[in-house]
VOBA-1610 file (N, C-alpha, C; in pm, whole numbers, padded with zeros to 5 digits, always signed):
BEGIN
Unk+00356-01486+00940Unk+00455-01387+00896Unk+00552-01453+00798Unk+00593-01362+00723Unk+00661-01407+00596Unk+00805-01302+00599Unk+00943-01407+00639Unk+01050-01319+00626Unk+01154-01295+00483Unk+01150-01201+00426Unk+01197-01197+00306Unk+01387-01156+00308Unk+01417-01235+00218Unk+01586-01146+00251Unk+01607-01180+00072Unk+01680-01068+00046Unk+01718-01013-00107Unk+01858-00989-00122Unk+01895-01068-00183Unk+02081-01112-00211Unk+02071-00998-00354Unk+02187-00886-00337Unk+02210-00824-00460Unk+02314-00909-00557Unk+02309-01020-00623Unk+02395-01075-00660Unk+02418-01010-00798Unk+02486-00880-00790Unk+02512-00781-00902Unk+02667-00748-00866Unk+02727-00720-00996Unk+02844-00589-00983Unk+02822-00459-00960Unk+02726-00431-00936Unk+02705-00236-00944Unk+02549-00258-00974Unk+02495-00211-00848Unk+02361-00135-00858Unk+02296-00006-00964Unk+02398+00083-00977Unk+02421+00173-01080Unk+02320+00308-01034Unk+02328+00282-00892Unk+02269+00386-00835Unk+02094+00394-00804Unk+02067+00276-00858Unk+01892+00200-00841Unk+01867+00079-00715Unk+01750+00066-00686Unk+01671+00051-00578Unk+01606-00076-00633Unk+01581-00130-00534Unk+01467-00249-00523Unk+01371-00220-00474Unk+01246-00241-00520Unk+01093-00165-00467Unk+01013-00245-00480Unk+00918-00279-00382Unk+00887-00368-00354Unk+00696-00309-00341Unk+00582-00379-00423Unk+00472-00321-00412Unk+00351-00419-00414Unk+00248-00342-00320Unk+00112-00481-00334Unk+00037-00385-00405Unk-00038-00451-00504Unk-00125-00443-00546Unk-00273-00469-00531Unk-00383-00291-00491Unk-00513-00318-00477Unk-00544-00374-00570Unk-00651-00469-00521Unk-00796-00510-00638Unk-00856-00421-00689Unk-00872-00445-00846Unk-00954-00328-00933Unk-00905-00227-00845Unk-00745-00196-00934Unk-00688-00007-00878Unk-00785+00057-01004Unk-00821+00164-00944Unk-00873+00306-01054Unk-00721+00382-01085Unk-00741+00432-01207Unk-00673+00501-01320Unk-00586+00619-01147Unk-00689+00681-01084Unk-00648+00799-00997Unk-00572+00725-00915Unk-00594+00596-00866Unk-00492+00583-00761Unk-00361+00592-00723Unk-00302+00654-00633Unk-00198+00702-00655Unk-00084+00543-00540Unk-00034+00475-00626Unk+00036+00340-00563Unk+00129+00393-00496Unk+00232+00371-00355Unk+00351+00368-00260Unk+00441+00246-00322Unk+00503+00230-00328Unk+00625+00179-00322Unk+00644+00122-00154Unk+00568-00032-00100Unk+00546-00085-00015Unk+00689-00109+00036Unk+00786-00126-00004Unk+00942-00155+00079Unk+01006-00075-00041Unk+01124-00036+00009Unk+01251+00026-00056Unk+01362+00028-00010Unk+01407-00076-00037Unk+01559-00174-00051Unk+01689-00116-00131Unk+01749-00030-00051Unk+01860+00072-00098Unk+01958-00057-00110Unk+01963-00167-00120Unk+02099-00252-00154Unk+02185-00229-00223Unk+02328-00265-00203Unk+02438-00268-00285Unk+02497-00355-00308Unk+02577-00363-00412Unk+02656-00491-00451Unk+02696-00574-00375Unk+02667-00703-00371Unk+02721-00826-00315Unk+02629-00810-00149Unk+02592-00691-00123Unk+02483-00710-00008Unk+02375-00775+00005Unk+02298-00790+00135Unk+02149-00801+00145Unk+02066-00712+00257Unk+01905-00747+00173Unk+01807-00639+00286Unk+01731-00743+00285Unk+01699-00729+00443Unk+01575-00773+00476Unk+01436-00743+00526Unk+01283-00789+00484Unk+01148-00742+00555Unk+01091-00856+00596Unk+00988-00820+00666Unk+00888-00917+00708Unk+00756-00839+00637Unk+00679-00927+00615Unk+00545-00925+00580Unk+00428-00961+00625Unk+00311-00937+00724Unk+00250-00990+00813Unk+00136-00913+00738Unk-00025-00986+00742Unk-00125-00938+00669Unk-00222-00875+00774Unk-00192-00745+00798Unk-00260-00677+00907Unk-00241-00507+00873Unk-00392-00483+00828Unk-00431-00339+00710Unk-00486-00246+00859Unk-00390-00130+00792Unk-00482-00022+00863Unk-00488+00083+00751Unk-00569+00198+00806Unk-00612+00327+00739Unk-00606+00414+00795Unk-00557+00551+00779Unk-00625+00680+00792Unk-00715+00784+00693Unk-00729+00869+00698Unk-00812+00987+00572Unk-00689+01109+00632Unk-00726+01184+00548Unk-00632+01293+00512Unk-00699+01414+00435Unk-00757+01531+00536Unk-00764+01653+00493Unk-00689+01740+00414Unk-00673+01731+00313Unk-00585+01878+00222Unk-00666+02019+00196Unk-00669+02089+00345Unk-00628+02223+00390Unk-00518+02331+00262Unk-00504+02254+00152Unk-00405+02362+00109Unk-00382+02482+00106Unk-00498+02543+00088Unk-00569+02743+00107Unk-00474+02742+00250Unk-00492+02673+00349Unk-00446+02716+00503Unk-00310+02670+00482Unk-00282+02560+00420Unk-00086+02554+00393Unk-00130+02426+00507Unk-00207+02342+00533Unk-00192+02247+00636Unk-00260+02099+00542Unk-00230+01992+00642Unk-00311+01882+00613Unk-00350+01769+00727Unk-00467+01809+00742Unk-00558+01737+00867Unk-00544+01573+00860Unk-00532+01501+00918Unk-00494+01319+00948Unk-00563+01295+01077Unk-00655+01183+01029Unk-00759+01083+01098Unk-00617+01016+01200Unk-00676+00982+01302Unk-00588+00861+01363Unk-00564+00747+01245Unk-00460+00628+01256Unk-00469+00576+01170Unk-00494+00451+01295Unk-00594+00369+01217Unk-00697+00294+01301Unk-00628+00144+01174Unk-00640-00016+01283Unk-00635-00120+01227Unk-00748-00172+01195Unk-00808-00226+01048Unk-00897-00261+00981Unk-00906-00426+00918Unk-01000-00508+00966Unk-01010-00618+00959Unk-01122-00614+00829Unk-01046-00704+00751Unk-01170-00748+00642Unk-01328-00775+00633Unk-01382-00721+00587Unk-01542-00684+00597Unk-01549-00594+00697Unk-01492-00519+00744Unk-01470-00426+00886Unk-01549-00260+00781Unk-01629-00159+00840Unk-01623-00038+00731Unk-01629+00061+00861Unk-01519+00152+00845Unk-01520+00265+00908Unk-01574+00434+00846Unk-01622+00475+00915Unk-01711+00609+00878Unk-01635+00745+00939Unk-01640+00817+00827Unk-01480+00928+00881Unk-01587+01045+00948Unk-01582+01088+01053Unk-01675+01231+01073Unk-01612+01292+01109Unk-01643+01478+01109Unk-01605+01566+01126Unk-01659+01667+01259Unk-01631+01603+01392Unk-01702+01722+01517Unk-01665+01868+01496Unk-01563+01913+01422Unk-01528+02013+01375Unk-01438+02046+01243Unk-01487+02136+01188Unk-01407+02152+01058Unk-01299+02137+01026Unk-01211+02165+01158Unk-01066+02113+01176Unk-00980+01995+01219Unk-01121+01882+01215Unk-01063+01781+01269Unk-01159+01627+01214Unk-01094+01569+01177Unk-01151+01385+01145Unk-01124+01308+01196Unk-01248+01203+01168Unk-01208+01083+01285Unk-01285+00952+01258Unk-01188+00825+01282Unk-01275+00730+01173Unk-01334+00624+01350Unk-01453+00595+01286Unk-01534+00522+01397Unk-01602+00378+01310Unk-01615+00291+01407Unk-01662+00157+01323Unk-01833+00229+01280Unk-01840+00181+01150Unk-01994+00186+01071Unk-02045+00076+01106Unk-02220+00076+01133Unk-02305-00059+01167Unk-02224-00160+01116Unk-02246-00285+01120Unk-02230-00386+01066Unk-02320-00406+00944Unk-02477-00374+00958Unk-02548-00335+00863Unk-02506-00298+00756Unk-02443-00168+00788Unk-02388-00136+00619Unk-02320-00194+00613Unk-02158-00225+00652Unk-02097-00250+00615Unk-02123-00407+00512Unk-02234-00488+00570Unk-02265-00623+00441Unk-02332-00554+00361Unk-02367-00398+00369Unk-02449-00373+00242Unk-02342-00341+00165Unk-02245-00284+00195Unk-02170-00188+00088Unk-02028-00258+00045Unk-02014-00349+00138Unk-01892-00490+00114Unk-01845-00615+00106Unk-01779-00654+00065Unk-01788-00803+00030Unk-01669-00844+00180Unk-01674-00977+00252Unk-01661-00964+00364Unk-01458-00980+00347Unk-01413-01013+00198Unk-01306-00939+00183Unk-01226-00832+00165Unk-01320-00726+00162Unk-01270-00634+00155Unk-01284-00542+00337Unk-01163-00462+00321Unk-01216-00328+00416Unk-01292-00186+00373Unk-01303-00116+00422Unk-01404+00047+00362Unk-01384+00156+00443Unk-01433+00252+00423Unk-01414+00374+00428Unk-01542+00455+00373Unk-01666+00472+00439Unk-01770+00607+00395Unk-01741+00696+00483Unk-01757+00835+00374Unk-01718+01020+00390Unk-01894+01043+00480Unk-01870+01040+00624Unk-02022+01069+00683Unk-01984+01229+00749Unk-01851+01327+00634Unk-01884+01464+00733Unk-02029+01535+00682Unk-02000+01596+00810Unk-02116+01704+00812Unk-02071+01804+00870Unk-02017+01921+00824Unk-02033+01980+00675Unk-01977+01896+00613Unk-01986+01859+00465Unk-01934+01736+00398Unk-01753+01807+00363Unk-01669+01716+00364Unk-01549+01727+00323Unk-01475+01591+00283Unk-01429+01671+00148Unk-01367+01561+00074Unk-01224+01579+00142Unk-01169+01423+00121Unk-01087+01325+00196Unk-01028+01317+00125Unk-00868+01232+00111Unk-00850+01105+00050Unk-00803+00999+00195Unk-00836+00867+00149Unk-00800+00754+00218Unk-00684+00672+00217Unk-00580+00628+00306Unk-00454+00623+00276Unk-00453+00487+00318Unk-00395+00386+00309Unk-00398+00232+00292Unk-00279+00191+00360Unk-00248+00091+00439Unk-00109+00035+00442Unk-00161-00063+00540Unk-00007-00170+00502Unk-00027-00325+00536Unk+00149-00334+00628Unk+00104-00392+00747Unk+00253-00381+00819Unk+00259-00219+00863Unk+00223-00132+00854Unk+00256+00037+00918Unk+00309+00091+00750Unk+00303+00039+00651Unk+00352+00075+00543Unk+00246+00148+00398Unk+00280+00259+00368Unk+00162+00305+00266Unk+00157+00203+00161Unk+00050+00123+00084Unk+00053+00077+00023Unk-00020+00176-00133Unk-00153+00223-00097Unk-00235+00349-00195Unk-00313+00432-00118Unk-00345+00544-00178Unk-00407+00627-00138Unk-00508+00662-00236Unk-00645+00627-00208Unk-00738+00665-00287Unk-00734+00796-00218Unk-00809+00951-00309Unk-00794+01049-00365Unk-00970+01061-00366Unk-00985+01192-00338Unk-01131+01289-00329Unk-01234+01221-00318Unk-01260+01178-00141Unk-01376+01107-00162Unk-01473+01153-00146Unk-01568+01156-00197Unk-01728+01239-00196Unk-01802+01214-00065Unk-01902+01308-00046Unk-01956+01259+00047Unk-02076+01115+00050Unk-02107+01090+00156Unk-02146+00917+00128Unk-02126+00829+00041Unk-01961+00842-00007Unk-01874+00775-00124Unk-01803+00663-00070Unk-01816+00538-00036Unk-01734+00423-00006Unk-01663+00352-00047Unk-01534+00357-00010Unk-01426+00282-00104Unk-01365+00197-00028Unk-01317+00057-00105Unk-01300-00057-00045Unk-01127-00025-00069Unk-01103-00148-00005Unk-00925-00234-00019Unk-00954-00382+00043Unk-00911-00395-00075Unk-00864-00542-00097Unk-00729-00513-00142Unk-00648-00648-00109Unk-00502-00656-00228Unk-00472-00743-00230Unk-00412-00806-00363Unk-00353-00930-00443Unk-00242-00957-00294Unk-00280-01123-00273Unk-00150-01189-00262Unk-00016-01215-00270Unk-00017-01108-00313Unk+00106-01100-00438Unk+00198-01030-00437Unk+00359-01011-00433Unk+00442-00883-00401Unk+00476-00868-00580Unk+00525-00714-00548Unk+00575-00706-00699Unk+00716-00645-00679Unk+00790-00670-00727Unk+00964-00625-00775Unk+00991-00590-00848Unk+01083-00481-00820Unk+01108-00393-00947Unk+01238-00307-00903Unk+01330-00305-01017Unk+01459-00227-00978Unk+01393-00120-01061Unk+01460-00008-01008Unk+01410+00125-01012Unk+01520+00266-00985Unk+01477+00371-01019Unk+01569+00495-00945Unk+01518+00507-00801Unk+01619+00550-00697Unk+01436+00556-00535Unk+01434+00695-00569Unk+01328+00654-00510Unk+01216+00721-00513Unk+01204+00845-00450Unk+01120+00939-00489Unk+01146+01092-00369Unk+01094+01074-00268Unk+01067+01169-00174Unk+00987+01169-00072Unk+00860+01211-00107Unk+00717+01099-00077Unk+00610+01117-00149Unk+00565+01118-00255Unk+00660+01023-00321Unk+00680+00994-00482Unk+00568+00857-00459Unk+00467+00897-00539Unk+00410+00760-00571Unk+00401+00690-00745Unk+00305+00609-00758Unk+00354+00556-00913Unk+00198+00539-00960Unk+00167+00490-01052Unk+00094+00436-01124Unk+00020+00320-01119Unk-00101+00281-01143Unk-00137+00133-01208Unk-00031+00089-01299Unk-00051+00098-01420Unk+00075+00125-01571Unk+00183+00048-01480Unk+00254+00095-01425Unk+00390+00012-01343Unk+00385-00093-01354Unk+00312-00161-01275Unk+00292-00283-01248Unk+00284-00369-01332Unk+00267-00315-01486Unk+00350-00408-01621Unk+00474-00422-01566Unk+00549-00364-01589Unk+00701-00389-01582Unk+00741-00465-01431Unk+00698-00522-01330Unk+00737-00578-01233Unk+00770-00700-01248Unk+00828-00780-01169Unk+00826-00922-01151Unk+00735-00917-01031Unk+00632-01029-01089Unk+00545-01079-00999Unk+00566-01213-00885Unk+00531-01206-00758Unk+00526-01305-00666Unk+00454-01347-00584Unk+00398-01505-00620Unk+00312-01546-00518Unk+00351-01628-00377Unk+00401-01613-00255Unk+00499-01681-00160Unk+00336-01777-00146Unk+00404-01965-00172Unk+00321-02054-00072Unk+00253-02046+00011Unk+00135-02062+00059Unk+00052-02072+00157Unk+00170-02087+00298Unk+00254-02230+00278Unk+00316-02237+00398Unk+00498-02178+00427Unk+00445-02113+00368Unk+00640-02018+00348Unk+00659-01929+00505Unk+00753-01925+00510Unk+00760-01898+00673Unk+00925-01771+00632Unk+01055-01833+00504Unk+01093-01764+00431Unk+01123-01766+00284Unk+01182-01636+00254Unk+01197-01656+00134Unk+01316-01570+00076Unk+01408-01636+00005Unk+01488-01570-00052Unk+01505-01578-00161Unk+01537-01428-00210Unk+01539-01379-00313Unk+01678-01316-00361Unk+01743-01336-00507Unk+01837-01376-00580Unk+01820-01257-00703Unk+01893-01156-00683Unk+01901-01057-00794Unk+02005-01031-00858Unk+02017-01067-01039Unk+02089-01064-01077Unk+02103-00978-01228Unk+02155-00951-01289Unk+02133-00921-01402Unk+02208-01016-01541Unk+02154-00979-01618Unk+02178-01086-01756Unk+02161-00983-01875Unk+02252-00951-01950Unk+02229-00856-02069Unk+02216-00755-02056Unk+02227-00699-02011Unk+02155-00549-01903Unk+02031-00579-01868Unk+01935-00680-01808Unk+01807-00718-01756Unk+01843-00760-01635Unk+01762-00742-01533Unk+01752-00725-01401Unk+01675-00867-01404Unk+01706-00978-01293Unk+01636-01071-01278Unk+01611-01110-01161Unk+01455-01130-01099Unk+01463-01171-00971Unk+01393-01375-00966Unk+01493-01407-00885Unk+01467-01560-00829Unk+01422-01570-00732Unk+01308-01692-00695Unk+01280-01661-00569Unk+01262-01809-00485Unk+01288-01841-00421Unk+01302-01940-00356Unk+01252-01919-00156Unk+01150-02015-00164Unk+01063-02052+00003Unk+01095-02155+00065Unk+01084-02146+00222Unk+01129-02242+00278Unk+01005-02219+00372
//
């Protein structure tokens, strides 16, 4: 586990957020990214997270015609792990471990997965998060369509407006971030936000 703490060393926030995001491997154009932490800090304050590398998933029916939206249990997923979403009834999904078989057919043993096995077939999307936190949500999955997660090492930072409720972002974003790789043996890390010119700067320092 990795404990993070973020010093606003600013005069005035100016009414913006610290947002904090991982990045999937090879994101597609559709993916729709979360905003992994959101750090309402204020001047001369601090926030703190922890970060622990432990992925789960659910799927997600959009019912919209009915005004509803159907949700898989959300199940914890170990790398090379592939779960298979089925449908015992039209009104309901549910993700179960896939052979092991497929799963070395259809994944590399870093990644996790997700194949659409309803019957009647119904498109999904698959929702991602690391710590209990949304990280992406891949979007309309076909039937016998398998989609992986993997994600970069890596946190990204970014001062920002926050965000709405269910506001997600872009690939594209992730230009404008400050990127971070915490040491193999970092246990914490603090982080130093300041601005310079009107530019937002983050420092980062592990222990």
């Amino acid at each position: 586990m990795i404990n993070f703490k973020v010093n606003f060393k600013v005069d005035d926030m100016e009414g913006k957020t610290v947002l904090v995001f991982l990045k999937p491997q090879l994101p597609q154009r559709d993916y729709r990214i979360h905003a992994w932490q959101d750090l309402p800090g204020s001047a001369g304050a601090s926030e703190t997270f922890s970060y622990e590398d432990v992925i789960a998933v659910d799927v997600t029916l959009d019912h919209s015609m009915a005004g509803k939206v159907i949700t898989s249990g959300r199940r914890v997923i170990k790398p090379g792990q592939l779960f298979q979403a089925i449908n015992p009834g039209t009104t309901s999904i549910f993700l179960e471990p896939a052979s092991s078989n497929m799963a070395q057919q259809k994944l590399t043993p870093q990644q996790c997965g997700v194949v659409n096995k309803t019957v009647p077939f119904q498109q999904f999307n698959a929702n991602w998060y690391v710590n209990d936190r949304p990280v992406v949500t891949m979007p309309y999955i076909d039937s016998n369509m398998t989609v992986s997660f993997e994600y970069e090492p890596t946190f990204y930072f970014m001062v920002a407006s926050p965000p709405m409720v269910g506001q997600t972002y872009i690939v594209q974003n992730f230009s404008d971030m400050t990127q971070y790789v915490a040491p193999v043996t970092a246990t914490n890390v603090a982080v130093d936000l300041t601005r310079k010119r009107g530019l937002w700067h983050f420092d980062f320092s592990a222990t």
